[in-house]
C-alpha positions as a printed NumPy array, in Angstrom:
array([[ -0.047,  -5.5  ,  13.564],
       [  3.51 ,  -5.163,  12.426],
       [  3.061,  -3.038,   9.389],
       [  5.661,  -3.946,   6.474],
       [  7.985,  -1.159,   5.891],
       [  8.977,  -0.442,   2.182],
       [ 12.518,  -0.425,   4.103],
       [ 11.612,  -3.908,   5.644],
       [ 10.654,  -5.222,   1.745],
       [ 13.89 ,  -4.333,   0.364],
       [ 15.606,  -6.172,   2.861],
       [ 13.674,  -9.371,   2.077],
       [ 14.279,  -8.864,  -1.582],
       [ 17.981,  -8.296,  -1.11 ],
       [ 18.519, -11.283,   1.128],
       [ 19.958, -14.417,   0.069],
       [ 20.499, -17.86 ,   1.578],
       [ 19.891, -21.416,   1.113],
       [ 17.709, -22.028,   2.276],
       [ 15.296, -19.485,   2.452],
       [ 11.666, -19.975,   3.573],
       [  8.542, -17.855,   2.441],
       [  4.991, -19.218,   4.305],
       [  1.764, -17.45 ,   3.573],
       [ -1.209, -18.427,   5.292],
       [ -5.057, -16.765,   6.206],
       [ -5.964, -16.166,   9.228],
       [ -8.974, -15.605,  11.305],
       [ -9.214, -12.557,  13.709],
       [-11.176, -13.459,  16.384],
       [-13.701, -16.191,  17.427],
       [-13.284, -20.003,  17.78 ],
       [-11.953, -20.019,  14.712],
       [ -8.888, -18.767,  15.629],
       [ -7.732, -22.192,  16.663],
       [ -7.292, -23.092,  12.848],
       [ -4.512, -20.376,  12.43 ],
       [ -1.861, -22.473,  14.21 ],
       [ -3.069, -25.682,  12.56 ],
       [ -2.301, -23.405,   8.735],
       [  0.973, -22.768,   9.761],
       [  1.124, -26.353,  11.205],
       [  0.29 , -28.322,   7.838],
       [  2.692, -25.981,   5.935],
       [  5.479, -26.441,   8.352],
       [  5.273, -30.188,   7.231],
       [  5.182, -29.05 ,   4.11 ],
       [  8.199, -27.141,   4.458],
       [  9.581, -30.492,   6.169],
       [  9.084, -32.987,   3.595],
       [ 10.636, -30.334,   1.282],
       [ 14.086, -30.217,   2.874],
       [ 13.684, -33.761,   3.192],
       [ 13.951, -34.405,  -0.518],
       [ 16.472, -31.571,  -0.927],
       [ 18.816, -34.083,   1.445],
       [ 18.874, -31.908,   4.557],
       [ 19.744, -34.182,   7.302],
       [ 16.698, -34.655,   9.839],
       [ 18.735, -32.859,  12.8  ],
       [ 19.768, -30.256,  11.043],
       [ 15.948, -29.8  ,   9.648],
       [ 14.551, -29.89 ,  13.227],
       [ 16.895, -27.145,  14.298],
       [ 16.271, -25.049,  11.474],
       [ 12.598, -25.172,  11.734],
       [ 12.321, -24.882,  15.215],
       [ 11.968, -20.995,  15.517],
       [  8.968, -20.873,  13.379],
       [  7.565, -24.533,  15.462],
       [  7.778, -22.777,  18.853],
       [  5.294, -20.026,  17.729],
       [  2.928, -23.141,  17.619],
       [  1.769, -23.428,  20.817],
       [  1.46 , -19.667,  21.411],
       [ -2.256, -19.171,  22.479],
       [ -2.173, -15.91 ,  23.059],
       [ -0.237, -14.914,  20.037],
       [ -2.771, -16.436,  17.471],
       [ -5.73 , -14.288,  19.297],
       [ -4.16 , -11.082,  17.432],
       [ -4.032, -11.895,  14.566],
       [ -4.957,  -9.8  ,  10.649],
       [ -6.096, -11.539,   7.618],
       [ -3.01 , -12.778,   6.456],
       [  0.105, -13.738,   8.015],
       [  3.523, -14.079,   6.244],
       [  6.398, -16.173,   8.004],
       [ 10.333, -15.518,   6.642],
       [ 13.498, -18.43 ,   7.73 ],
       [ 16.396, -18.593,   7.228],
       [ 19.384, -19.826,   9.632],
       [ 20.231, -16.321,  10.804],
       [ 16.79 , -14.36 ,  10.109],
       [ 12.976, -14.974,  11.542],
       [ 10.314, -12.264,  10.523],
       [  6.481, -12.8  ,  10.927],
       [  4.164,  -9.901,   9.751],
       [  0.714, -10.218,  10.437],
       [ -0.985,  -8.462,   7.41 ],
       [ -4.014,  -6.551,   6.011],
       [ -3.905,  -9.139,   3.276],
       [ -6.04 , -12.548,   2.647],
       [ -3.026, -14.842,   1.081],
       [ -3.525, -18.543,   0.15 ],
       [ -1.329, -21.038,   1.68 ],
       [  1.598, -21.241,   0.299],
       [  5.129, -22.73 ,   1.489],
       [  8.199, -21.657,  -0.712],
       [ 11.731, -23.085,  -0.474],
       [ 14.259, -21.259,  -2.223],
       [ 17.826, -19.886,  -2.191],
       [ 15.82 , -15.922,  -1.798],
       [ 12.305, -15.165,  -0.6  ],
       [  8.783, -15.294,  -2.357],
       [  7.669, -11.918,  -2.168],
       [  5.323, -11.534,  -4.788],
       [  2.287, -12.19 ,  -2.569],
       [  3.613,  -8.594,  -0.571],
       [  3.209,  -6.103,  -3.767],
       [ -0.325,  -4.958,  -3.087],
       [  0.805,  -3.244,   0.093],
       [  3.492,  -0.929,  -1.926],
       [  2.304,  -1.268,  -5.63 ],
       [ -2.403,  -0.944,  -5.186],
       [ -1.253,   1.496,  -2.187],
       [ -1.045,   5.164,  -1.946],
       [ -0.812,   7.266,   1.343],
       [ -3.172,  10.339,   1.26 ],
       [ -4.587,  12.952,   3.782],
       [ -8.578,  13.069,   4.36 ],
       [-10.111,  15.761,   5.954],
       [-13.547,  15.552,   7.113],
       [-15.042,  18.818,   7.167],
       [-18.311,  20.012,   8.907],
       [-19.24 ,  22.86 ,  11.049],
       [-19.036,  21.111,  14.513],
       [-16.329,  18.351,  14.114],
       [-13.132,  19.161,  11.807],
       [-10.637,  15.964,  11.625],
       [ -7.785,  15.458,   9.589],
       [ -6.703,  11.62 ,   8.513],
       [ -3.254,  10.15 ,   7.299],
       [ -4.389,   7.316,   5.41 ],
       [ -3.566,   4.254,   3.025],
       [ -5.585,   1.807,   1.949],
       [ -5.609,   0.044,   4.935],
       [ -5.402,   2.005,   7.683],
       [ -6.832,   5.431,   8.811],
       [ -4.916,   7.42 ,  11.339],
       [ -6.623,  10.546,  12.706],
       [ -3.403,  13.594,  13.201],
       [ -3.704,  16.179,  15.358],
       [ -4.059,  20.393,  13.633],
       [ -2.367,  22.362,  16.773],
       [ -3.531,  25.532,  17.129],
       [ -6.825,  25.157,  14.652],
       [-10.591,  25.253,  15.64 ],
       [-12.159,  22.435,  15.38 ],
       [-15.481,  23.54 ,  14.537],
       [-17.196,  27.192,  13.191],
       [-18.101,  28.533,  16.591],
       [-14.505,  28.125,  17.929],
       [-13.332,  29.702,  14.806],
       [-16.053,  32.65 ,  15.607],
       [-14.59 ,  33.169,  18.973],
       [-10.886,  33.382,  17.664],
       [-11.848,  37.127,  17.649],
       [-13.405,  37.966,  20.819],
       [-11.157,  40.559,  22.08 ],
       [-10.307,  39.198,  25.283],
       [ -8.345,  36.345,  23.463],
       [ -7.694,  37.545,  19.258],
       [ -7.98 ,  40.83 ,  18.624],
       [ -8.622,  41.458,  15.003],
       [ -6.956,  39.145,  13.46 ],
       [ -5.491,  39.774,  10.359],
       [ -4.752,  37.431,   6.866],
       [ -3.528,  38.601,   3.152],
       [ -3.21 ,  35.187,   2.456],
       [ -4.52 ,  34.074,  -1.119],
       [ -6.798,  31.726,  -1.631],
       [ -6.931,  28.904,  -4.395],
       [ -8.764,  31.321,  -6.765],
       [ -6.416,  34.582,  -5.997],
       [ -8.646,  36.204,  -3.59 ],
       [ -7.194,  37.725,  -0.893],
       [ -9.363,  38.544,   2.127],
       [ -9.005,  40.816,   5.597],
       [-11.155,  39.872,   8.542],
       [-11.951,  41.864,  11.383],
       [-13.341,  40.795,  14.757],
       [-16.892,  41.24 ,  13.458],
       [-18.963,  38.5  ,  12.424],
       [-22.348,  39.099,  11.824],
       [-24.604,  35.566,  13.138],
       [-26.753,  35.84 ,   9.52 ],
       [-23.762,  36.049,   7.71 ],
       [-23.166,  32.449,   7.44 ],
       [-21.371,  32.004,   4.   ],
       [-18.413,  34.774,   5.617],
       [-18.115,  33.102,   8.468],
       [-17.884,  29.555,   6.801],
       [-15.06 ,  31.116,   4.665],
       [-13.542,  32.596,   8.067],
       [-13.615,  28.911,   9.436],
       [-12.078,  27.432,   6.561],
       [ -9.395,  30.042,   6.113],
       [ -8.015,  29.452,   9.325],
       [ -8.107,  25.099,   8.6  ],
       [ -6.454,  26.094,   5.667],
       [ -3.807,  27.724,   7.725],
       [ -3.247,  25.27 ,  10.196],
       [ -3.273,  22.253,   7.028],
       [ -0.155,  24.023,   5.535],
       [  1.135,  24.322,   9.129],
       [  0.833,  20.17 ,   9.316],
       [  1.167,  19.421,   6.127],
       [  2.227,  22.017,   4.195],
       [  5.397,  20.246,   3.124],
       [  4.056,  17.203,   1.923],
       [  2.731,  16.359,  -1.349],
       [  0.448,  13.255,  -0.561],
       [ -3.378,  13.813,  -2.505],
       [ -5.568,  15.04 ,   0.166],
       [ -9.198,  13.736,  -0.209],
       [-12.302,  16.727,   0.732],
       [-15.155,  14.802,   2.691],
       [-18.016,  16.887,   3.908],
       [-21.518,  17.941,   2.52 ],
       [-21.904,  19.431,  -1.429],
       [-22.081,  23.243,  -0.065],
       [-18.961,  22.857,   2.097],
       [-16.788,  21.659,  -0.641],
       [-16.917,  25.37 ,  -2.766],
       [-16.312,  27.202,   0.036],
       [-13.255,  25.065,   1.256],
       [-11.507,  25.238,  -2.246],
       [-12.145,  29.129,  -2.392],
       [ -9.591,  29.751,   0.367],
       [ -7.281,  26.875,   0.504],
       [ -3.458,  26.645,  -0.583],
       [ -2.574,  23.005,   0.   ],
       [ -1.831,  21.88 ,  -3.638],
       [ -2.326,  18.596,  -4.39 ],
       [ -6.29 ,  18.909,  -2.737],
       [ -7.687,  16.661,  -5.62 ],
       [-11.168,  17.559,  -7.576],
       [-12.994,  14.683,  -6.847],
       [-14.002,  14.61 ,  -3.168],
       [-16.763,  12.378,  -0.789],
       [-20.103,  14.352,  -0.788],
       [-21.489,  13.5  ,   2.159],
       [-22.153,  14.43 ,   5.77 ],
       [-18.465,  13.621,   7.369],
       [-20.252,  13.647,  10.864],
       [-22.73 ,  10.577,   9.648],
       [-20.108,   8.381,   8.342],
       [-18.369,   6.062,  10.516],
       [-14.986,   5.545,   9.796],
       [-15.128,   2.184,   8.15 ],
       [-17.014,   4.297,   5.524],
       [-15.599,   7.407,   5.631],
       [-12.041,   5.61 ,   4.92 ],
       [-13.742,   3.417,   2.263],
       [-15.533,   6.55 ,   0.328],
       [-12.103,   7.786,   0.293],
       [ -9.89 ,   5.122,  -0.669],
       [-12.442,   4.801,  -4.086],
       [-11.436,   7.94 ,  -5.215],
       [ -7.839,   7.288,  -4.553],
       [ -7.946,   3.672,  -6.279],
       [ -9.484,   5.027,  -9.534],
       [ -6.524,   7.699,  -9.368],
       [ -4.042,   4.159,  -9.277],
       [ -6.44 ,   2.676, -11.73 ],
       [ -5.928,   5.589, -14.345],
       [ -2.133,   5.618, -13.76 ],
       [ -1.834,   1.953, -14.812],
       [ -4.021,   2.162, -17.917],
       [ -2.016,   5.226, -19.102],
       [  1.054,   2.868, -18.577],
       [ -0.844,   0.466, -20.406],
       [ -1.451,   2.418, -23.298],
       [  2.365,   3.577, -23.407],
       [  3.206,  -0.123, -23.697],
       [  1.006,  -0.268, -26.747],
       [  2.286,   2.538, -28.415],
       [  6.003,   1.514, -28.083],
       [  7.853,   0.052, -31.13 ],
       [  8.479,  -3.886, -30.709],
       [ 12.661,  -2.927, -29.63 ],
       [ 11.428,  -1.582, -26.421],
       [  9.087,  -4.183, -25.298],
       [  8.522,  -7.44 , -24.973],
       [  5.945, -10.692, -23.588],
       [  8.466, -13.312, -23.728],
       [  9.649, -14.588, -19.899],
       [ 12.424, -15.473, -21.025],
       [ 13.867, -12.626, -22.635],
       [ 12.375, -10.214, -19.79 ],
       [ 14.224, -12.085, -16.91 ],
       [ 17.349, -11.587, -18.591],
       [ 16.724,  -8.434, -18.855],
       [ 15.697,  -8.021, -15.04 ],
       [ 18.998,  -9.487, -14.264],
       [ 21.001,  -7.023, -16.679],
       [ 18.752,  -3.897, -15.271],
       [ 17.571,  -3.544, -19.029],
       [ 13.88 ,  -2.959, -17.526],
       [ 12.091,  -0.019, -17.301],
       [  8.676,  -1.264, -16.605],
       [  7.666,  -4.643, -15.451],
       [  3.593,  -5.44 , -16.117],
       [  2.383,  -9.173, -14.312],
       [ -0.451, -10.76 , -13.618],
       [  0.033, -11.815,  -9.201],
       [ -2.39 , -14.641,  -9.854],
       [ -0.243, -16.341, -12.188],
       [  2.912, -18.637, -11.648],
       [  5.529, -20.471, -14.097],
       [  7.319, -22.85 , -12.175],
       [ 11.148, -23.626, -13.564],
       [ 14.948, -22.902, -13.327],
       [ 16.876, -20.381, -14.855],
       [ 20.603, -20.234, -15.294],
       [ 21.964, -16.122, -15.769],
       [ 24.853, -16.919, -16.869],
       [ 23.69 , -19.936, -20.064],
       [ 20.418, -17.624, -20.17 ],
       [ 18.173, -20.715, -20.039],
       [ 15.309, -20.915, -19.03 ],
       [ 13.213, -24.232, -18.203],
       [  9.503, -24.558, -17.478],
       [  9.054, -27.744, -14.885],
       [  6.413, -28.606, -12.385],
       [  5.602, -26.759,  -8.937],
       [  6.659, -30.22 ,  -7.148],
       [ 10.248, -30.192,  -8.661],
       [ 12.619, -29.708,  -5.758],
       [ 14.733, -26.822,  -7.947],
       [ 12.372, -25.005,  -9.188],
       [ 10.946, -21.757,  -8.229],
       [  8.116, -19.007,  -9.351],
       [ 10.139, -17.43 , -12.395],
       [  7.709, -14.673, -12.292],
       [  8.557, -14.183,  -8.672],
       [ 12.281, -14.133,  -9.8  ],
       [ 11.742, -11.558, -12.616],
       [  9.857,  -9.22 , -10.144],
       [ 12.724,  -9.405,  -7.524],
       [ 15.129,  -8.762,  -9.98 ],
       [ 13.659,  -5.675, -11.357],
       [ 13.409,  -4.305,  -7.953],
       [ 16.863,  -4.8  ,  -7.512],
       [ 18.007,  -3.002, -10.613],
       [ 15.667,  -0.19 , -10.123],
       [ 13.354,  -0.656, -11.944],
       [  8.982,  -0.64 , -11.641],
       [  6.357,  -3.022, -11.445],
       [  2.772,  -3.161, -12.315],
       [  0.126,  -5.883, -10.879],
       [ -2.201,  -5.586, -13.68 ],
       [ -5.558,  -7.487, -13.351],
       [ -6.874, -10.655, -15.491],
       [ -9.182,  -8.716, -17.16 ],
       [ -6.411,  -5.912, -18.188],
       [ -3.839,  -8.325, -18.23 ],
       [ -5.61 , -10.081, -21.168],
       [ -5.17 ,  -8.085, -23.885],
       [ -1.608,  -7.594, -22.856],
       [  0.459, -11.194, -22.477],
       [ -0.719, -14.871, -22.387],
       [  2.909, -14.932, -20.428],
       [  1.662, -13.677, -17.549],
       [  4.525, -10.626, -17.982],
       [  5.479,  -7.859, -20.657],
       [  7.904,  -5.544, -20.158],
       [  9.137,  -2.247, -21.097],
       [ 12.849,  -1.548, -21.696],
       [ 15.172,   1.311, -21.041],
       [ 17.68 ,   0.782, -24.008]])
């Protein structure tokens, strides 16, 4: 899967030509279904075709042009790897196809800079975080987002309690030695003996040294780091670790028992209602703002996305308002989706904010409703 880069965004956001060509399509992962993925791209290449056509491209030059995206047609073995979503980029001098962890709907878009608005989810309902699954026979640590899990190596830390028991036998540790304090300022001193009924010490033994070899990995990071493991674990971790941003909430359940489909899932809940929180206290901060430093009106928030005036944009990614806009007159006209010149204004103000620095919000239908009929509000810096 080529995995969109925040990097590889803002080059797609920055780029400009005419034409430019955005196609978004679902696809099918494996099966005998797969045959309808190059028939998708297929029907919205003619799309794209009849498009150009009444834009007065001439027929060679629209051959030519499409032909980079036409040859990928009859490449069987290319649509057998395929995610749920796959997102096609033209222009004369540029090709990109990204086959995505998203479900898009078709959708061809012809216009002098790229539709990007069906990308946000992967940068703005995203978050990378650590996971550690904790038990007594299996530790594993996880980089994570919230679509992929990636399981990273701790050099130089046992992996389960009895290798951390045998980290003092003499003929390999001898009494090792920590002052290092814990989470709750309690420093502790162990030496090579560990008696076997002694279970809660040696626990805290075990964990001590993961805690150690976290801060060795990740110690300079400051990504939210999801606790999975059973109830009486999770005390006993937080008493003698020193990575910071180890969050409250954690999975309570056997780490061992979970496959990863629902470990990674368990995890990614607590990490969504952390991105769900955010946005409502953004929400509320709209609210509370005198009418000077906010606004619902299109119109007057894409001018200010193209004089960097916005500090906040808030818009709902179902929703589109088809039209032109002139900068420089400040006009703005509504049209239909089938008029030649017109393109996804919303798509336009989100680009634009980008550009000038500033943020953007996907707010839901249901939040979105007490907010704008617009489909956008906006907060402003000045």
């Amino acid at each position: 899967m080529e995995l969109l880069s925040l990097q590889k965004f803002h080059q797609l956001i920055q780029h400009k030509a005419d034409p430019c060509l955005s196609i978004y399509l679902p696809t099918v992962k494996a099966g005998r279904e797969t045959r309808q993925n190059p028939i998708r791209l297929k029907n919205l290449l003619s799309d794209a075709k009849a498009r150009l056509e009444e834009k007065g491209m001439k027929r060679t030059d629209l051959e030519s042009f499409l032909k980079p995206v036409q040859e990928v047609l009859d490449d069987k073995e290319y649509w057998q790897k395929q995610e749920k979503g796959l997102a096609v980029f033209l222009t004369e001098n540029l090709l990109e196809f990204f086959r995505l962890p998203l479900e898009f709907e078709p959708r061809m878009v012809l216009d002098s800079r790229f539709h990007v608005k069906p990308l946000l989810p992967l940068f703005l309902e995203n978050e990378r975080f650590y996971l550690l699954a904790l038990s007594q026979k299996n530790l594993r640590l996880f980089t994570a987002t919230r679509f992929d899990l990636v399981e990273k190596q701790l050099p130089d830390t046992p992996s389960s309690l009895d290798e951390a028991l045998r980290y003092d036998d003499p003929e390999r540790h001898l009494h090792y030695q920590s002052g290092a304090t814990g989470s709750k300022g309690d420093g502790m001193i162990f030496h090579g003996h560990h008696p076997e009924n002694d279970q809660v010490s040696n626990l805290k033994r075990y964990f001590h040294l993961v805690s150690q070899g976290l801060m060795a990995a990740i110690g300079d990071r400051s990504d939210p780091l999801v606790l999975a493991g059973l109830d009486n674990l999770h005390p006993l971790f937080r008493q003698v670790n020193t990575y910071q941003p180890l969050l409250e909430e954690g999975v309570y359940s056997n780490a061992d028992q979970l496959d990863l489909d629902q470990l990674h899932q368990k995890a990614w809940e607590i990490i969504e209602k952390r991105i769900t929180e955010s946005r409502s206290q953004e929400v509320e901060r709209y609210h509370s703002l005198d009418d000077d430093r906010k606004s619902e009106s299109l119109a007057e928030i894409l001018q200010a996305a193209y004089h960097a005036r916005l500090e906040t944009l808030f818009f709902d990614l179902e929703r589109e308002v088809w039209g032109r806009y002139d900068p420089e007159q400040y006009l703005l006209q509504v049209t239909s989706k089938e008029d030649p010149s017109s393109r996804d204004l919303i798509d336009l103000t989100v680009i634009h904010t980008l550009l000038n620095g500033g943020s953007v919000q996907i707010l839901t239908e249901e939040e979105f409703g007490g907010l704008a009929q617009s489909g956008v509000a906006a907060i402003f810096r000045y």
